[in-house]
C-alpha positions as a printed Julia matrix, in Angstrom:
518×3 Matrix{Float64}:
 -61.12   41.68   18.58
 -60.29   37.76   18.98
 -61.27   37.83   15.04
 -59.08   40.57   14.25
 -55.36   38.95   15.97
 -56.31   36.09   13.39
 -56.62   38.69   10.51
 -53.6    40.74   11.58
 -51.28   37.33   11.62
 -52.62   36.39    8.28
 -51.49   40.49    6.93
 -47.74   39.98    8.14
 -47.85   36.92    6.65
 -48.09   37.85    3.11
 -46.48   41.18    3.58
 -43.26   40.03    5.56
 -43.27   36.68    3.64
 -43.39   35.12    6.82
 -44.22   31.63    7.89
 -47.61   31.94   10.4
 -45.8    29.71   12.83
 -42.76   32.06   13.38
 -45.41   34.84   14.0
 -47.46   32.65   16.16
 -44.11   31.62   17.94
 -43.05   35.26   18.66
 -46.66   35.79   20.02
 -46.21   33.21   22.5
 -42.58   34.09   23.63
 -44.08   38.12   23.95
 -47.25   36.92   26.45
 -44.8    34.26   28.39
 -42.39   37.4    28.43
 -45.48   39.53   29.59
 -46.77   37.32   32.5
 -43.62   36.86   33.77
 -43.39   40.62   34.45
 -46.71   40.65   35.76
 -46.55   37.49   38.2
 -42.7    37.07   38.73
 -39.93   35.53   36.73
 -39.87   32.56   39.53
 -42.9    31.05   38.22
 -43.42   28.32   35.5
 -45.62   30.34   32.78
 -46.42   28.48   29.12
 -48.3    30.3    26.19
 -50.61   28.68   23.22
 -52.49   30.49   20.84
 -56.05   29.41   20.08
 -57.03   30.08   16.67
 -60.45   29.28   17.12
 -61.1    32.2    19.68
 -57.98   34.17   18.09
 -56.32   34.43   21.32
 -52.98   33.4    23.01
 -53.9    31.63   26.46
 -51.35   31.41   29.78
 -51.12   28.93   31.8
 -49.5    28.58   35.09
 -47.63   24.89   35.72
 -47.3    23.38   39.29
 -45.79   20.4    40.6
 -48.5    18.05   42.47
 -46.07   16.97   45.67
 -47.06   15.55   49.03
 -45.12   19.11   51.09
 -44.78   22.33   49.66
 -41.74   24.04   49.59
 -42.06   26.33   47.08
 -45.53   27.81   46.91
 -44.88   29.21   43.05
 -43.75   26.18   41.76
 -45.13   23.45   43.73
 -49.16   22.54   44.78
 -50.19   20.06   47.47
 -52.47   16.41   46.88
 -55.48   17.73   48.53
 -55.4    21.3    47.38
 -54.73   19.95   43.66
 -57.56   17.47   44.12
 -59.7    20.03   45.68
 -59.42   23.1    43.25
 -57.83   21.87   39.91
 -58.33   17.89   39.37
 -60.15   15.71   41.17
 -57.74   12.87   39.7
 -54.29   14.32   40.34
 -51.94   12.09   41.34
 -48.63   12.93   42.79
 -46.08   13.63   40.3
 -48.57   15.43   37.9
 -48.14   18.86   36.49
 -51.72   20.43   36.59
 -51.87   24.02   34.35
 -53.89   27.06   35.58
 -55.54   29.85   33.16
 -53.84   33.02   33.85
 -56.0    36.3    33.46
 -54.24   38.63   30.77
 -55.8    41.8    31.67
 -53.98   42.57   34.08
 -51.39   43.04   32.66
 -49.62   46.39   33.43
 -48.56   49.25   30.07
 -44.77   48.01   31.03
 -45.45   44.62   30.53
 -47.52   45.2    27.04
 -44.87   47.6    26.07
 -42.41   44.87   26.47
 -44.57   42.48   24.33
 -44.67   44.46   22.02
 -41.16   45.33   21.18
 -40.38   41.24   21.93
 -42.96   40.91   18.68
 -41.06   42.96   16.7
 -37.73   42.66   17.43
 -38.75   38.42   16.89
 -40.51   39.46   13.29
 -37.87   41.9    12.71
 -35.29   39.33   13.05
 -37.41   36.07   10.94
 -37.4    38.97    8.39
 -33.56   39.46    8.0
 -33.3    35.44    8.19
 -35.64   35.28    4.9
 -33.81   37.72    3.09
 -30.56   35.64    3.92
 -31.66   32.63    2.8
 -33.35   34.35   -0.44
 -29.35   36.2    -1.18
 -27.05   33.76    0.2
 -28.09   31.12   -2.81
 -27.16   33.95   -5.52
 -23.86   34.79   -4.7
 -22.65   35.22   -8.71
 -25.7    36.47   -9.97
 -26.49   40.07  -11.62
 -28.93   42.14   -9.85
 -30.96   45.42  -10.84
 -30.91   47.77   -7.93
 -31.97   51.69   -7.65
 -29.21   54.04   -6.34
 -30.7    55.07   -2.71
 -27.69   56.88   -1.36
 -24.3    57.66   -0.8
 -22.59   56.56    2.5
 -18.86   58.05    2.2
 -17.69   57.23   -0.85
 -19.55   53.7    -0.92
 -23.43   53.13   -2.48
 -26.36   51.92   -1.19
 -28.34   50.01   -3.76
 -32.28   49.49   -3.01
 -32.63   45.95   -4.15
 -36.14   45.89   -3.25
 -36.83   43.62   -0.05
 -33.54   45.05    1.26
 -30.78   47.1     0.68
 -26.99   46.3    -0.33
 -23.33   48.11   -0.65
 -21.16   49.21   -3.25
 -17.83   49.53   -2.1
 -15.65   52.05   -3.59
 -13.05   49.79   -4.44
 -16.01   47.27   -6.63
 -16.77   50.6    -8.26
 -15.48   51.14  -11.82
 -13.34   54.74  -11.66
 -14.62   56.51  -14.67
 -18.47   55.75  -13.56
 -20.52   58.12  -12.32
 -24.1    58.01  -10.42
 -26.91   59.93   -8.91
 -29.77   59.13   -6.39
 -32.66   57.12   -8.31
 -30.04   56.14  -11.37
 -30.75   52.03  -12.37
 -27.73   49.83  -11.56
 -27.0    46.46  -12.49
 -24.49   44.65  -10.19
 -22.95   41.32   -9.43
 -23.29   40.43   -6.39
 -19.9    38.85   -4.61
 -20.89   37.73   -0.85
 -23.55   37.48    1.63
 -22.86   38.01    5.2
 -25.22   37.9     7.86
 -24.07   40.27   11.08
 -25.58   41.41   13.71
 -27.37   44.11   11.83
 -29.21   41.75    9.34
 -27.62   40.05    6.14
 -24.92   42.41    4.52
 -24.89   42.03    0.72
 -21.47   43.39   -1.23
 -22.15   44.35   -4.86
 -19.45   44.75   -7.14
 -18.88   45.92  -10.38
 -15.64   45.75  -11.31
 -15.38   41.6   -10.77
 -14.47   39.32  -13.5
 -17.94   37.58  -12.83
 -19.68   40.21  -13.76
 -18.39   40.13  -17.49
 -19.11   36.79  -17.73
 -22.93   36.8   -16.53
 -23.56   39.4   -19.02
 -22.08   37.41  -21.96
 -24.44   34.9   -21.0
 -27.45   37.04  -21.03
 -26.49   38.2   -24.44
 -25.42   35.1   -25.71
 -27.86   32.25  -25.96
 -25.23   29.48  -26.76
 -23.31   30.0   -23.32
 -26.45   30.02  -21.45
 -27.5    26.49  -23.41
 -24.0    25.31  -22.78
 -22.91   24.73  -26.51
 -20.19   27.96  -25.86
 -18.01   27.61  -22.3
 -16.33   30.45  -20.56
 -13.0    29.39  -19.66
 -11.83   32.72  -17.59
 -12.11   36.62  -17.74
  -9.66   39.32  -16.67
 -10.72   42.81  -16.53
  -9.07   45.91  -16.03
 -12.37   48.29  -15.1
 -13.33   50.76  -17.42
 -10.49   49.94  -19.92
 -10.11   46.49  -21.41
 -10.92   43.38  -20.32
 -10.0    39.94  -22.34
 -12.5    36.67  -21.94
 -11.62   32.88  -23.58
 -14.42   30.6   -25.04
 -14.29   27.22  -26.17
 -17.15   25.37  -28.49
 -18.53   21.83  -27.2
 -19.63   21.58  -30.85
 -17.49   21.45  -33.49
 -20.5    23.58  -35.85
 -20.52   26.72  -33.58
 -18.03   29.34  -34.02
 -17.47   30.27  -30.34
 -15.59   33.45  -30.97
 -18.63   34.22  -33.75
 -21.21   33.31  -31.38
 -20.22   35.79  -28.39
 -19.35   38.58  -31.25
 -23.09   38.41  -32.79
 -24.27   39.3   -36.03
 -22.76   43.16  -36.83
 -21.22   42.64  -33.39
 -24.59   43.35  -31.59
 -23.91   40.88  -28.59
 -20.32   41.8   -27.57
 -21.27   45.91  -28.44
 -24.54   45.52  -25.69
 -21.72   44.16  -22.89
 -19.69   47.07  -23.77
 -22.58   49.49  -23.27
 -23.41   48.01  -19.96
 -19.62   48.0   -19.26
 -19.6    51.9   -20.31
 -17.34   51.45  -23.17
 -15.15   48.78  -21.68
 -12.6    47.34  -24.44
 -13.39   43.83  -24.47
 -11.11   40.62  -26.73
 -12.47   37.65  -27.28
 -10.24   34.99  -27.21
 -10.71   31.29  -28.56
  -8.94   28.55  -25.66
  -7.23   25.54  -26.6
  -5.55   23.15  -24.08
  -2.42   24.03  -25.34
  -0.92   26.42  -22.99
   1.39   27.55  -25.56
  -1.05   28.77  -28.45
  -3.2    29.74  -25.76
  -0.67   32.39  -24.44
   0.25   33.63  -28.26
  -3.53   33.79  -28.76
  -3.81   35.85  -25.35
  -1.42   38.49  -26.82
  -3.49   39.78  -29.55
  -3.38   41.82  -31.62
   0.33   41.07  -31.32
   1.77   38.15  -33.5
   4.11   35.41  -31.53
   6.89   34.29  -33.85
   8.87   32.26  -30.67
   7.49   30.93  -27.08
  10.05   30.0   -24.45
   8.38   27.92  -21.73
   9.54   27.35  -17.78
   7.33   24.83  -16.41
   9.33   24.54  -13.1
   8.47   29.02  -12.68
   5.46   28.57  -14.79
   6.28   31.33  -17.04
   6.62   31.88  -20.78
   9.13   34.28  -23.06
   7.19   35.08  -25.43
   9.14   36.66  -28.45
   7.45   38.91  -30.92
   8.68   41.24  -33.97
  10.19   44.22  -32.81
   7.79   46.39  -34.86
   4.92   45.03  -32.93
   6.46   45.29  -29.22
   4.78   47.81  -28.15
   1.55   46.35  -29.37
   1.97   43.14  -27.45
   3.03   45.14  -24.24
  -0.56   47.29  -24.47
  -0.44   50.82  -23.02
   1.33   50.8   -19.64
   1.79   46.77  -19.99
  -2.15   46.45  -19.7
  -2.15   43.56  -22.48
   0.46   41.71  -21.47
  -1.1    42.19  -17.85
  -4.78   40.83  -18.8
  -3.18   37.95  -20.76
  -1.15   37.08  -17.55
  -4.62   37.06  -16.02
  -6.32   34.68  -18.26
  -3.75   31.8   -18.82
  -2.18   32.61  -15.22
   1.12   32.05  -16.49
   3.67   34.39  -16.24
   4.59   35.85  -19.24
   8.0    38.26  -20.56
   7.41   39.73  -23.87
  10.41   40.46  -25.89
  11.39   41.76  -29.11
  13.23   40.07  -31.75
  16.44   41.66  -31.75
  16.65   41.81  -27.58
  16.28   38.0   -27.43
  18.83   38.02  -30.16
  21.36   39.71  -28.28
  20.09   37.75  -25.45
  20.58   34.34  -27.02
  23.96   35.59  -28.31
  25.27   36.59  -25.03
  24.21   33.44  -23.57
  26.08   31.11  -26.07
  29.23   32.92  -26.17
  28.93   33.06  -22.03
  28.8    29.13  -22.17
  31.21   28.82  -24.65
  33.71   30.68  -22.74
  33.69   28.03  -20.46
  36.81   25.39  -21.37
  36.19   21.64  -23.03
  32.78   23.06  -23.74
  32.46   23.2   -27.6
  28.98   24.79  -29.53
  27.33   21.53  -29.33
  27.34   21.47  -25.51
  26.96   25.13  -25.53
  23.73   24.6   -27.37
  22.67   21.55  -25.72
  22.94   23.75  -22.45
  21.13   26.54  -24.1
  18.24   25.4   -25.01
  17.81   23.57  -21.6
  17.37   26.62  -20.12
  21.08   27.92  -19.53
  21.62   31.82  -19.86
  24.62   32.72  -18.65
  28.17   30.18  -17.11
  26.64   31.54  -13.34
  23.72   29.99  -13.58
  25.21   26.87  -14.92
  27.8    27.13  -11.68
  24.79   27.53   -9.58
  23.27   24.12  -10.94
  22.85   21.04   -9.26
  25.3    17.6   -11.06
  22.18   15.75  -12.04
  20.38   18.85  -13.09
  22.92   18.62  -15.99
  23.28   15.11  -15.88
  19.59   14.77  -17.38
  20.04   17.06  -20.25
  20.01   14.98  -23.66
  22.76   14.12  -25.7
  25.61   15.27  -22.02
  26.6    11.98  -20.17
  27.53   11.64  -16.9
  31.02   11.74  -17.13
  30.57   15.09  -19.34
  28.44   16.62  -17.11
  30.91   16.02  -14.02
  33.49   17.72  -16.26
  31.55   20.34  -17.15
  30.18   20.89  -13.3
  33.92   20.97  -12.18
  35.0    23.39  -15.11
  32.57   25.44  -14.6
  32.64   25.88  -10.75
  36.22   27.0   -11.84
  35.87   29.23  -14.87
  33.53   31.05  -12.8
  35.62   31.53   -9.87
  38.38   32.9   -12.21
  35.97   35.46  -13.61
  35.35   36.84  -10.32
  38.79   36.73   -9.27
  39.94   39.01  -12.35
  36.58   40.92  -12.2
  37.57   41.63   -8.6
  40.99   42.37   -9.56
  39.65   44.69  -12.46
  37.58   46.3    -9.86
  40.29   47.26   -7.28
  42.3    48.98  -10.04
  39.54   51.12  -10.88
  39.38   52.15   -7.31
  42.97   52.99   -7.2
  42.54   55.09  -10.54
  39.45   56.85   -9.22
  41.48   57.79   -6.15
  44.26   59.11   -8.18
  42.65   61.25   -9.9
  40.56   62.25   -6.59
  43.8    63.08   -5.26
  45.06   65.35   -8.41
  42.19   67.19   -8.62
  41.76   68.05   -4.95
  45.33   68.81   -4.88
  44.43   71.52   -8.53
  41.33   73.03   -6.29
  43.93   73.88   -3.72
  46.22   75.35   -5.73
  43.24   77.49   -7.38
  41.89   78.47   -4.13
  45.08   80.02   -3.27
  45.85   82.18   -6.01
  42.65   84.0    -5.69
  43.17   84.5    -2.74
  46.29   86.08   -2.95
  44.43   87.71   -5.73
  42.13   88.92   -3.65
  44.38   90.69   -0.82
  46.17   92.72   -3.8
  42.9    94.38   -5.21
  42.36   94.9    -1.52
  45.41   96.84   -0.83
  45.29   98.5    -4.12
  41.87  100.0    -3.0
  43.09  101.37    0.39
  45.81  103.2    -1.3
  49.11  101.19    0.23
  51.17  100.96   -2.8
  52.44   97.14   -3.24
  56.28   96.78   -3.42
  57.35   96.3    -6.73
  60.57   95.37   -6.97
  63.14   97.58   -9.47
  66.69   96.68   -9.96
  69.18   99.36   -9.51
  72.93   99.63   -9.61
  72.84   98.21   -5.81
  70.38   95.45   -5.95
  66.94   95.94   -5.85
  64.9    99.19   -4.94
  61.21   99.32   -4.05
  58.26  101.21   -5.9
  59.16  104.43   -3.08
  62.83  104.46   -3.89
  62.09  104.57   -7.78
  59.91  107.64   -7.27
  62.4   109.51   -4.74
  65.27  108.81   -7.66
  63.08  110.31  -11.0
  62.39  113.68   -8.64
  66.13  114.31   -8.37
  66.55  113.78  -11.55
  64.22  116.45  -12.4
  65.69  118.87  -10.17
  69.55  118.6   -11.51
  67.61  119.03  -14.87
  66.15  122.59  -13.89
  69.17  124.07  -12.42
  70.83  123.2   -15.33
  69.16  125.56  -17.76
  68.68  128.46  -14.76
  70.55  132.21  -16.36
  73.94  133.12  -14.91
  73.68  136.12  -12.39
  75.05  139.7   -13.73
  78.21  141.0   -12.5
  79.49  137.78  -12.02
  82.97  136.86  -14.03
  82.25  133.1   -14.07
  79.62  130.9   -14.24
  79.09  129.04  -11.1
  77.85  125.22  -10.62
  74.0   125.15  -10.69
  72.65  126.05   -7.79
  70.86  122.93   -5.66
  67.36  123.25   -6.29
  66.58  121.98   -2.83
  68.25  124.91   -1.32
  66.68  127.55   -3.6
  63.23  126.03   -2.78
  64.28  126.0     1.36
  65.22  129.55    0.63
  62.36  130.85   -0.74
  59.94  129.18    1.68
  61.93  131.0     4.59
């Protein structure tokens, strides 16, 4: 039994990786824990494992003192003398074996979990201290499962997380797959040390050039920076420390084998290889490849660059949805504007002749102001007098003239420009007026339209006026006329009667037609 507790510590050991003293510790701390269960938590209890016997021993410590007053704590001179030491002394601290079995299932239970919660927790610390050192490093791991939409990679002594956001879009996974990740922070929380994998950083791309690529690991080729867009492209800039070694070659391989095995790890990941130089300039142009740069505009004071290309190649140098122009941004962390050729034409043309406009400013100071940065006569208005004051080749007394000038031409501009502006709001209401005044007119003749057809339909004849001898008759009146008219017609042709000497006048056809109703 006493050998065995000996064995056991030894087993943990190795297994758990864990130093014998930390076990031995917890050991002690579970029996102290134990006891004071057993006896009270009042008394003054110490632990210490023999090894010899394999066995952790309790003691009980008491105060030697002349008058007890606390019986659990304290032990008097002749009682001391008497049981424990004949020597004691006053002032001594004289230890008593405890017996440990009788100790109750509680109290063993509780040692117990104090063990391993104590070996539980020197466990987590280990693993800390073996991850927290290899923050930038690539790992192998074995998919274990999903949690949400994040992975839990089995790195062996411990697990780890794969955010969804460190995951590259277009890769997919299933439980058991390998995965290699880079590993971007170690965290240690209250549930043991928290390890974030990622494999969409920058990092990664460059840990796995140097495992393909002996001449970065030797440090004969240096990565300068990486920029990545996941699953799409990515760019990375090298530099040689020796003038022999190619360092573009060197990361491209023979037949391309090195950069094509990053790819495959990437999952078809476009990848450019670009070759730094300290100047920023040819840096940027060399950045934007494929693209050619034919002109590069720098702003040191908004650390950006124009970068002019040929407008045949625009698009090129822009990449699909910007993503080249993005990824070079990235790299050189400048900001960068691609143009084309004829836009920064028109650009520069529009700038001059703005700057020109501006009086006692001939093309030379136009220029001058031009190339200093100058775009447009606002933004010279806007400057500060010794801003233009230090631009070559414009005095002082020139550039007061031109501040003043230009303070003025601009204030002109936006006079007229306002005045411009208020006309074409007169204009606009004008003809606002007009046509309202049209859709008015419109909307009344259909409706008047409208209440014809409806009368029409109901069968109330409208009044059309007819001239006659008198004035003017109505539709009724007209009708009423043409039916006498008819009558007088009749009667005229009607046979004289017989034994009648004469012909009478025609009979009135309204009294015939009374006649023969009665």
């Amino acid at each position: 039994m006493q050998q065995d507790l000996n064995r056991v510590i030894d087993q943990v050991s190795k297994e758990k990786g864990i130093d014998k003293t930390i076990l031995i510790s917890a050991l002690e701390n579970a029996m102290v824990s134990a006891a004071k269960r057993t006896f009270g938590h009042q008394r003054k209890i110490e632990a210490q494992y023999n090894s010899e016997i394999g066995e952790v021993e309790l003691f009980e410590a008491k105060l030697v003192v002349e008058e007890v007053q606390d019986a659990d704590l304290e032990i008097a001179l002749p009682e001391a003398r008497k049981e424990l030491d004949p020597e004691a002394e006053l002032g001594d601290e004289l230890l008593t074996k405890l017996d440990t079995s009788s100790f109750g299932r509680i109290a063993a239970q509780a040692a117990k979990q104090n063990i391993v919660q104590r070996v539980r927790d020197a466990e987590r610390e280990i693993i800390y201290n073996d991850f927290k050192d290899r923050v930038g490093e690539l790992v192998h791991g074995i998919v274990q499962r999903f949690e949400k939409n994040n992975i839990i990679v089995n790195l062996g002594k411990t697990n780890a997380i794969l955010p969804e956001k460190e995951q590259v879009p277009r890769e997919r996974y299933r439980q058991n797959d390998r995965i290699r990740s880079y590993i971007v922070s170690v965290e240690m929380t209250n549930r043991g040390p928290q390890i974030i994998l990622s494999r969409t950083h920058p990092g990664m791309l460059i840990k796995l050039f140097e495992q393909e690529v002996p001449e970065i690991y030797e440090g004969i080729v240096e990565v300068k920076g990486a920029a990545r867009e996941p699953g799409g492209r990515a760019k990375i800039a090298v530099v040689s420390n020796d003038s022999d070694v190619d360092p573009v070659g060197a990361c491209v391989g023979m037949k391309g084998t090195r950069v094509q095995a990053v790819v495959q790890e990437l999952r078809g990941e476009k990848i450019d290889i670009v070759h730094w130089t300290a100047d920023q300039a040819e840096y940027v142009c060399r950045a934007l490849a494929p693209a050619k740069v034919t002109k590069v505009i720098i702003d040191d004071d908004a650390h950006s660059m124009e970068a002019i290309v040929p407008d045949e190649l625009l698009s090129l140098a822009i990449g699909r949805k910007g993503q080249n122009v993005r990824l070079a941004a990235r790299l050189t962390t400048w900001g960068i504007d691609v143009r084309g050729e004829s836009e920064a034409d028109e650009e520069s043309r529009r700038a001059r002749s703005s700057i020109g406009a501006i009086p006692d400013i001939n093309d030379v100071y136009a220029e001058l102001l031009y190339q200093f940065g100058f775009k447009s006569a606002e933004e010279l208005a806007e400057a500060e007098l010794e801003t233009i004051a230090e631009i070559d080749g414009i005095g002082p007394e020139k550039a007061e003239s031109i501040y003043r000038l230009t303070k003025l031409h601009v204030e002109e501009k936006k006079r007229r420009e306002e005045e411009e502006k208020q006309k074409k709001i007169e204009i606009e209401i004008e003809k606002a007026k007009a046509k309202a005044a049209e859709e008015t007119e419109t909307e009344t003749a259909k409706e008047t339209e409208k209440t014809e057809i409806e009368k029409t339909e109901t069968g109330i004849a409208p009044k059309a006026e007819v001239e006659t001898e008198s004035g003017t008759a109505t539709g009724g009146e007209k009708k009423a006329e043409a039916a006498e008219m008819k009558t007088e017609k009749v009667a005229s042709l009607a046979p004289v009667e017989a034994g009648s000497g004469d012909t009478g006048p025609p009979a009135d056809s309204g009294e015939g037609d009374k006649h023969q109703g009665g």
